[in-house]
Each structure stands twice: as C-alpha cells, then as structure tokens.
N, C-alpha and C positions, 0 to 999 in steps of 0.2 A: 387611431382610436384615442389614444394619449391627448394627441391635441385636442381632439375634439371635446373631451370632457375635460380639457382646461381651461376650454373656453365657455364650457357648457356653465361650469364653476364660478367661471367670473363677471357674466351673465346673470347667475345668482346672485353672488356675492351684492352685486349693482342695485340687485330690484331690492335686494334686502336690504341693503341702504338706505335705498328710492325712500322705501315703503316705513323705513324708522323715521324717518324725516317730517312722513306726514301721518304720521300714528295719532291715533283719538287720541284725545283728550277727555277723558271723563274724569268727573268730580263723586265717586260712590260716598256718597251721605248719608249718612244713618240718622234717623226719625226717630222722636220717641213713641210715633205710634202712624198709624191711619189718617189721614184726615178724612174727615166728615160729609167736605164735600171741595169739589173747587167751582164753586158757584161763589164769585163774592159777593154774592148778597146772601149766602146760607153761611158761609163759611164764621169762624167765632173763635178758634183755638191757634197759639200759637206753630202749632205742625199745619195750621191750614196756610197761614201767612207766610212760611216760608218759601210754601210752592206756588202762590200766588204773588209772591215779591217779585217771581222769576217769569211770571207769566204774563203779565199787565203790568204797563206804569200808567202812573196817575197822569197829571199837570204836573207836579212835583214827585221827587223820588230822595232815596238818602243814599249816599257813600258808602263806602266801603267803613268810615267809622263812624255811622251811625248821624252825621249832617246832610243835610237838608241843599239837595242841588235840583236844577231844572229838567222836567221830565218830557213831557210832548209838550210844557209849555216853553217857550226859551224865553220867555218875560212876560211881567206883568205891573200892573199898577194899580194902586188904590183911592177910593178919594179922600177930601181932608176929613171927613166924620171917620172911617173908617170902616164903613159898613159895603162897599160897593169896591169891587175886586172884578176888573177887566186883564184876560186872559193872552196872549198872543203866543197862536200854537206855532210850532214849528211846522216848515212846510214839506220837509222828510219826516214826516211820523208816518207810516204804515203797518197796517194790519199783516197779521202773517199770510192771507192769498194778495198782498200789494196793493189790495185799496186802501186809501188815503183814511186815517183819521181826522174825522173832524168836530168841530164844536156839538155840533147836531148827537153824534156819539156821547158827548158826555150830559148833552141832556138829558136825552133818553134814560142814560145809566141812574141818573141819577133820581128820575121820575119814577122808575122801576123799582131803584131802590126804597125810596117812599110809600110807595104804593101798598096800601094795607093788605092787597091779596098776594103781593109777592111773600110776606112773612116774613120779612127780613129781620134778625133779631138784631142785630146791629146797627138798625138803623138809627137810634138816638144817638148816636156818637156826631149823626151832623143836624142834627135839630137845628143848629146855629145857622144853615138855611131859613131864608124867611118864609115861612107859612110851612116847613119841613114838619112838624108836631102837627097842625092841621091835615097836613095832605095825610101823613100816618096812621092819624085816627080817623081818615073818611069824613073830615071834616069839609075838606074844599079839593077841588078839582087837581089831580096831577099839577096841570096846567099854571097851577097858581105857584108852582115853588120857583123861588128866586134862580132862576136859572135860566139862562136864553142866549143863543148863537146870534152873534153880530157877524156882519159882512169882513171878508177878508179874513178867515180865519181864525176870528176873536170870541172867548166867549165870557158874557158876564156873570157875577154871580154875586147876589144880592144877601145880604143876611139880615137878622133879625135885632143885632146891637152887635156894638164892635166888639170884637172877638180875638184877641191875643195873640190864641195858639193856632188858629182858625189853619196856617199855612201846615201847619204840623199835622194837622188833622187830614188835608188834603196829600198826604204820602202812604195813608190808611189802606186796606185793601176794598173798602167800600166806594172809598171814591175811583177809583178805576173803572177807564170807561169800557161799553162794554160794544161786538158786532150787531146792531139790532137784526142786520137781514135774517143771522142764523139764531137769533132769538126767538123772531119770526117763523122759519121754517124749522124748529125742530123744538120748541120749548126747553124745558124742563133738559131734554136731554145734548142742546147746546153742550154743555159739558163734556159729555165724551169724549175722549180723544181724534174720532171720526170725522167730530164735527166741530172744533172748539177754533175759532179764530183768535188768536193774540197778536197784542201789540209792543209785549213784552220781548228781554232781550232770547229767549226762547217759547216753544210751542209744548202742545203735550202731546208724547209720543203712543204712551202706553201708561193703562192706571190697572192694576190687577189688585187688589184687595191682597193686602197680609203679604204681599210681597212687594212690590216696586210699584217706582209713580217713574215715568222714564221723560225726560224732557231733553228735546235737541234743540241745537243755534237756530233763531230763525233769522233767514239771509234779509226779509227785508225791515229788521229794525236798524234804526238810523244810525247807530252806535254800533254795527256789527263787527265793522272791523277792529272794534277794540276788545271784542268778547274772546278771551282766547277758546275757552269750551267748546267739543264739541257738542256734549251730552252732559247732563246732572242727571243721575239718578237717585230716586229719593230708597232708602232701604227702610222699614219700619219696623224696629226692635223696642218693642217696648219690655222688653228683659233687659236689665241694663248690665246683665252680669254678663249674656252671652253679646251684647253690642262688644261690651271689653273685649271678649276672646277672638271676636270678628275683627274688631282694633289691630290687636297685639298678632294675629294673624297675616295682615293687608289685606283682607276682604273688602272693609271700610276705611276712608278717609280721613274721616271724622266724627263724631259722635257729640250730640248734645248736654250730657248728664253723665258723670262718674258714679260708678254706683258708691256709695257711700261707704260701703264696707270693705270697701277695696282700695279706698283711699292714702292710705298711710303705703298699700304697693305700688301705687300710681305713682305715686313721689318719689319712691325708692329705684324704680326700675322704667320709667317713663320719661323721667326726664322734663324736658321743655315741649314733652307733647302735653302735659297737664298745664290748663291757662283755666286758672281764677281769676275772675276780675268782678268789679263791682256790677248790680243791677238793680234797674227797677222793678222790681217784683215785688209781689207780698206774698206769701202762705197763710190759709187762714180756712175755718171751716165757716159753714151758713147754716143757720139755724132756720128753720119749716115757720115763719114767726106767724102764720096764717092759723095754729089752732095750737089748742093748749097741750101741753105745758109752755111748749115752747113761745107763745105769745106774753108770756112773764117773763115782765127784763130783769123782774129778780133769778129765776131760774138759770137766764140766760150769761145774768153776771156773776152768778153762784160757780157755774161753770166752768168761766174764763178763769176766775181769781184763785181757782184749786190746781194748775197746770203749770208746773217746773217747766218754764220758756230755756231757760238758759239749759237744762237735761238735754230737750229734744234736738237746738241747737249743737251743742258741742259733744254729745253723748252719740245722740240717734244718727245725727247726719253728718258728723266728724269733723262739725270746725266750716260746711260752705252754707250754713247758713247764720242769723244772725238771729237773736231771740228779738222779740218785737214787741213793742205797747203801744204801736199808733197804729193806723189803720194808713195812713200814706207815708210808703219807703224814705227817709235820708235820701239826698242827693239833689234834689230838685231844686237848681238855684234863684227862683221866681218867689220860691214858696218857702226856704227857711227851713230851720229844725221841724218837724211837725209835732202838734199835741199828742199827747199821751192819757192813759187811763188812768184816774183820778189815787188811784189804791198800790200806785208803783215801787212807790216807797214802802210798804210792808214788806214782812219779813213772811215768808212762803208760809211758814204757819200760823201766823196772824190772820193771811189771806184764807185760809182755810177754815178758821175757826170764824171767822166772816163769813166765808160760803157758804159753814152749815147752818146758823144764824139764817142765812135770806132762805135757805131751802127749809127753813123748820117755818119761817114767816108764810112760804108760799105752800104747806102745807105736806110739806116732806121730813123725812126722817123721826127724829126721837117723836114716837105717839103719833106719825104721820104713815103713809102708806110710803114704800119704794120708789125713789124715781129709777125708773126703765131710758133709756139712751140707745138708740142705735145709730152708730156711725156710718156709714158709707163713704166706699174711698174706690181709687183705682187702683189695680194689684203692682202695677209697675213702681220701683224707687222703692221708697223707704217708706212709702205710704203706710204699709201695713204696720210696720213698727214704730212707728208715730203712734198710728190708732191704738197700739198693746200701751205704748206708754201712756197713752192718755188714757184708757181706759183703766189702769193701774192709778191712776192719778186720781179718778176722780172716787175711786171705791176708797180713797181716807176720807169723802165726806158722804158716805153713803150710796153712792150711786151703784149701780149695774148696769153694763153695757154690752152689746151687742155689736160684734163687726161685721160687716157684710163687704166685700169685695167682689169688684167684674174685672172687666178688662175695658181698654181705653174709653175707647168707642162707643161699649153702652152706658159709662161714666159719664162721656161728656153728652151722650143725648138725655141723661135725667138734668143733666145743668139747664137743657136745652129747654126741654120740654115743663120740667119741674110739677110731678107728683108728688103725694105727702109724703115726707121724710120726715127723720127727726134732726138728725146731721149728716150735714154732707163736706167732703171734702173738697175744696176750691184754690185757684191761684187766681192771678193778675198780673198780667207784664204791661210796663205802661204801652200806650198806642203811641204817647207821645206825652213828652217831659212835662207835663203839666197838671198840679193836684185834682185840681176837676176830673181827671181819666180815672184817678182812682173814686173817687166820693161822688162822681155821680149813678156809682154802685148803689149807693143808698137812697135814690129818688124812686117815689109811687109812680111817675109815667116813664120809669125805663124798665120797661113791662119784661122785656128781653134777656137782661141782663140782670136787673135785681133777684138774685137769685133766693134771699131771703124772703123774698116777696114785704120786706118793710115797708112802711107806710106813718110817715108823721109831717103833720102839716108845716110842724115849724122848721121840720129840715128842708122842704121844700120851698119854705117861703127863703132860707137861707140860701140857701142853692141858687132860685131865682137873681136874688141882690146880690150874689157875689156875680152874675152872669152879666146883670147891668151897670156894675163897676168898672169905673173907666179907668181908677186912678190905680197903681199896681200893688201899693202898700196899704189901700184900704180894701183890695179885695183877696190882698192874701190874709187878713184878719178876720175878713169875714170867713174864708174858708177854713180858716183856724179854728174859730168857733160851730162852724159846722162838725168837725172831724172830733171837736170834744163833745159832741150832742153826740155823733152816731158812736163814738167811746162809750160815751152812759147808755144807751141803749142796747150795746152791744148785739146787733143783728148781727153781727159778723164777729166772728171767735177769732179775733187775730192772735198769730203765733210766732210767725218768723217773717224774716226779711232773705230773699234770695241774693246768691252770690252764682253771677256763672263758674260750671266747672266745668268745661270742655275740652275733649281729645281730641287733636289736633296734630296730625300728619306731616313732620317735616317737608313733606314732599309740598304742601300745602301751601303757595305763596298766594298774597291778596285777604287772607283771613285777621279781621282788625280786630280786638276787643274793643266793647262801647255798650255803653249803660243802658241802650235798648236791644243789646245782642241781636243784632240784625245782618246777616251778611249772605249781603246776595250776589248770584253766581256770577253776573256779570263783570265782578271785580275778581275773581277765582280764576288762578292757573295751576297748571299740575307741572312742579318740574322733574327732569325727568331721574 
C-alpha cells in the first residue's frame, strides 16, 4: 500500500508539473466601462477600440509602442501624385473559421462603412476616400468609393487629394475588414459572440453586459505563434476606486485610469505599477450651439474665461492632467505648439470681470434675467468633481447650474445620438498623431462626431484648404488658423490635456507606454 501511494504521488506530482507548464495565460484587464458595441462601424469610444484592436487588423496595425507596422498587408505602394495606394495582402491572412482574407473583404468593409443606412458615426474619419462624403450622404452609388480588388491579392484604393496621415488612418477600427458571408447571414447580430468571424490575433468568446467581454487566441491568425495569450478578458469597472481594490487585490492586471484621489497612495505604495506618461488627449465640455443661449459665442466664451484651468488640473485630478487653452494637445510633431485662446494672458479675475461684461452684453445678469446651465457628465473618475468645480466657478459671474450624471453607457449614447443639452461632458484620444483628428471635431458634415453640432462656413472653407495642401508648413498654418477661429467661437469648452495614469501589473511584460496609449494583447505576456 506504501508503494502504491508513492507512486500514486508521483504520478501527481508529474501531471502537476505537466499541467503548470501549460497553464493559461490570461491577461484580466480592466475597462473603464462597457463598450457600446463591437460592430466597427457603430463602435466610437476608446473602451470599444481596445477590444476591437484585438479582434480585427486592418492593412496596417501599430506595435506594442504605438508605430505603425504591416497588418494583412505586408506591402504596399503609392503613385508619384500621392493619391492612388496599391495594397499587397499577405497570403496567410485568415479569418478565424480559416477562410482566406481577401481584397474583396476590405471592399465590402468599406462600402458598408459608407453606406448612409449603415449609420456609421465614424465614418468621416475616412472621407479621404474618393467620392467617401458622396457615398455617405446618398449621394452616389456604394459602387463609386475608391476602392476595388485587383488580381493576385491586391487592393487599390484611391482618394480624393493626397493625404499625409492617410496610412495612419488606415490602423483605425473603421478600417478593418469585415466577414461579408456572416454579415449576410445574420445582420445586425454578426456581432455576437456565436456568430462573429475575426481576423484579428483573437475571437470573442463571451460578451455579458456589466461584467466581461471574454476573447481567446485565434489559431488561425498568421502571427499566432507569436501571441503568447491564451485569453484577454475585458473587466468593466467604471468605479475606479473599487478597479484600485481589484488592482491591489490580483483580481485585475491592469487598469486604465488611477482614480485621482488615490493618487498621492498609488505612489507611495504601488510603486512602479503607477506609469504616467504623456498623451493625446484633450478634456473638454460641448456646448448644445444648435439653440439659445448656447448659440451665443459670447455666452459660450463668457463661460470658458470664468474656469480656474490650472484648480481642476492640479487640485481636482492631482497633477495627471494638464490645464489647456488649445483645442489640439502639445505633442504632435507635424503640427508645432498649437494656438491658444486669445484672453490667456489674463489674470483669472480679469477674465471674470470679462465674462460678466459679454453675459450682461448677451442679456444676463445685473438687470438681466439668470443664466441657468446644466452640465451632464459620466459618474465615473472625477467627472463629478470637475462638474462641482466648475459649477462653483461659474456662480462668481452669476450663473446657476445644474449637474446631471449617468453611468458610461447612457453618456456616451447622448454623444451618440445628441438630444438638447446645455453641456455636455466629452474627451478625444487622437485616432492618429495628426491635428486634423482633433479639429475636424468642428466641421458641419461631421454629422457624427461634431458633437456641438457647430456650423461656420469659414471653418469649413479652412478645413477644406488645409485638406488640399500639399506643402506641410503651409498646411500646418492653415490648421493654426483654423484652431484660433474655433478658439473664438468656442463650441468646445476646452479644459485640460490628458496624461495617462495606468496600473500596471509587474507580472505584466509587453505593456509599452506611447502617446496614443494603445496596447494590444497581441504583444502581452503574463510572467509567471
């Protein structure tokens, strides 16, 4: 009996070995919320792009720090105008059931994405497509966007004037192609996990609302053998106090957002899992500018010029944000310092006694009736305490305000959809390092995305000329001048500049810092 159960033990011992050797590998990532949808043609919020990073590549894809390498295309070439961009896909690209990606796929994707009944809010991001703003507005046939599969695995793709960042744009979640059969056979509900074909370095497993988005390795992406993961799962805590406790637990890996108030413990007791680093982001609220008051840019810059930037900064959010007077982040090195708000140089009650000046002009205060303000925010982060501040800020020039908070999800579908508001709270991560991502926020046909709902011809006409500017220091001056037009009009309540703060897991190798905070699981390993 002795022997036997020495042998039975080592027996054990063995499989227990066997069985560490080839133990999962999961990446538990914590969300700071839901996403919306994993359709990318619905999808719009950073929580959607990371699980869509992981689940489609485009033609082109980014690194682990945030450059730009070859995705189902392994080359390509352009002609001498600069306008005509020929593809050459790789001939291991497959879908996750082992059919072949190919050209035909990205046409499709792309015709769809287009396509005025699909609803894609994002689709002005590729306008830069030739006849893309036609097909979008039902103007001309799918049929007609620059886009078409050549023989031997090639596909062309034509634009409208030469285009810069055009490759940049092409790592987007928009442009990702998509399976048409099960588009075909299932609509709308493609997306499910049941039914979702990807070409990305994993599939989706499992999507449960409020709790997990479950994604495993899919064996037939072409790069699989370099994916150590076996599984990412997405966690979605949009509490960023109880994400920490889940942190500081090992429930989660990592985490996107320190909560602010916790900051000064994160540093003391965390160590080298807190990683600040630079980003392109902006924080900033949007003004309803579709009906009055809020269509008064005096009201709107009455507003702005009453708000202690550097308080909410280094008070409210502890030092990871930056206060801000441009409307596009520092960093972009195509595009220079960016412009500023014309009134920077006052002294905060200078700018006050300014504010109440245009608000007695536009028919507020002393002898005027109340201006009323209701803010809307999402309840996650320090949103709400931004909102107390600023609504403290704005009552030394008379105002009264109103906070209304939800939770992620029915925030980002009023961005979506955009009902009357008075203010709403909003951010911006770049798509890609180039000032056009942020300031084409403020054009009248980016139906989608202008969340202001702004409208002025002459930012448009600028917009335009900086689009068909070839030379690079005459079109970053035009964009200059754009960015101080939509300064003076202030449809957008800019306030800070984001800095990432993320919790990050020694166990955690593959995870880069990089100014588009991007990192996809495919570069992720869990050691042990």
């Amino acid at each position: 009996m002795a022997l036997i159960s020495r042998g039975l033990l080592i027996v054990a011992l063995l499989l227990c070995l066997g069985g560490a050797s080839h133990a999962e590998m999961v990446w538990r990532r914590g969300a700071l919320g839901d996403p919306g949808s994993v359709d990318p043609h619905k999808a719009t919020t950073l929580i959607e792009n990371n699980v869509l990073e992981d689940l489609f590549e485009g033609l082109v894809s980014r690194d682990a720090h945030g450059a730009l390498v070859p995705g189902v295309a392994e080359s390509w070439s352009v002609s001498q105008d600069g306008v005509v961009y020929v593809f050459r896909l790789r001939p291991d690209a497959k879908w996750s059931n082992g059919e072949a990606v190919t050209a035909d796929d990205f046409v499709f994707a792309f015709r769809r994405l287009m396509a005025p009944r699909t609803g894609a809010p994002y689709a002005s991001i590729l306008y830069t497509l030739k006849n893309a703003e036609k097909v979008n507005k039902g103007e001309v046939a799918p049929e007609a966007l620059g886009v078409r599969a050549l023989a031997d695995g090639r596909l062309e793709i034509t634009l409208e004037r030469p285009t810069p960042y055009f490759l940049e744009q092409l790592a987007h979640f928009t442009a990702k192609p998509l399976h048409r059969k099960s588009i075909e056979a299932f609509g709308a509900d493609f997306a499910h996990p049941q039914h979702m074909v990807t070409n990305g370095p994993f599939t989706l497993q499992k999507f449960i609302p409020n709790d997990s988005i479950v994604l495993v390795k899919n064996p037939h992406y072409h790069d699989a053998d370099e994916v150590a993961l076996d599984r990412e799962v997405f966690i979605p805590l949009e509490d960023r106090s109880a994400a920490l406790r889940r942190f500081m637990a090992g429930e989660i890996d990592s985490y996107d957002e320190v909560p602010v108030e916790e900051i000064a413990f994160v540093r003391k007791n965390l160590g080298e899992a807190l990683r600040i680093s630079p980003n392109l982001g902006a924080y900033f609220y949007a003004f309803d500018t579709r009906r009055p008051p809020f269509s008064d840019v005096r009201v709107r810059q009455a507003l702005s010029m009453a708000i202690d930037r550097e308080f909410l900064a280094g008070r409210i959010w502890g030092g990871v944000m930056s206060p801000s007077y441009s409307f596009v982040p520092p960093g972009i090195a195509s595009y220079g310092a960016p412009a500023e708000v014309s009134w920077k140089g006052l002294s905060l009650a200078q700018r006050r006694e300014e504010a109440r000046h245009l608000l007695r002009e536009a028919g507020f205060g002393e002898g005027g009736k109340t201006l009323d303000v209701e803010i809307r925010f999402n309840n996650s982060g320090s949103h709400r305490a931004t909102a107390v501040a600023i609504a403290d800020m704005w009552k030394t020039i008379g105002v009264t305000t109103r906070l209304i908070g939800s939770d992620a999800a029915t925030h980002y579908a009023l961005l979506r959809e955009k009902p009357p508001f008075d203010v709403v709270r909003m951010s911006w991560y770049a798509d890609y390092p180039d000032a056009q991502n942020f300031l084409f926020l403020g054009e009248s046909g980016n139906q989608g995305l202008n969340v202001a709902s702004f409208s002025s011809a002459a930012y448009d006409a600028l917009m335009r000329k900086a689009s068909g500017e070839g030379d690079p220091a005459r079109r970053s001056a035009i964009l200059h001048e754009a960015e101080a037009l939509l300064l003076k009009e202030q449809p957008y309540l800019v306030l800070m500049d984001y800095r990432s703060s993320d919790l990050i897991s020694p166990k955690l190798r593959g995870w880069e810092p990089n100014a588009l905070d991007v990192h996809p699981g495919r570069y992720i390993s869990i050691a042990p």
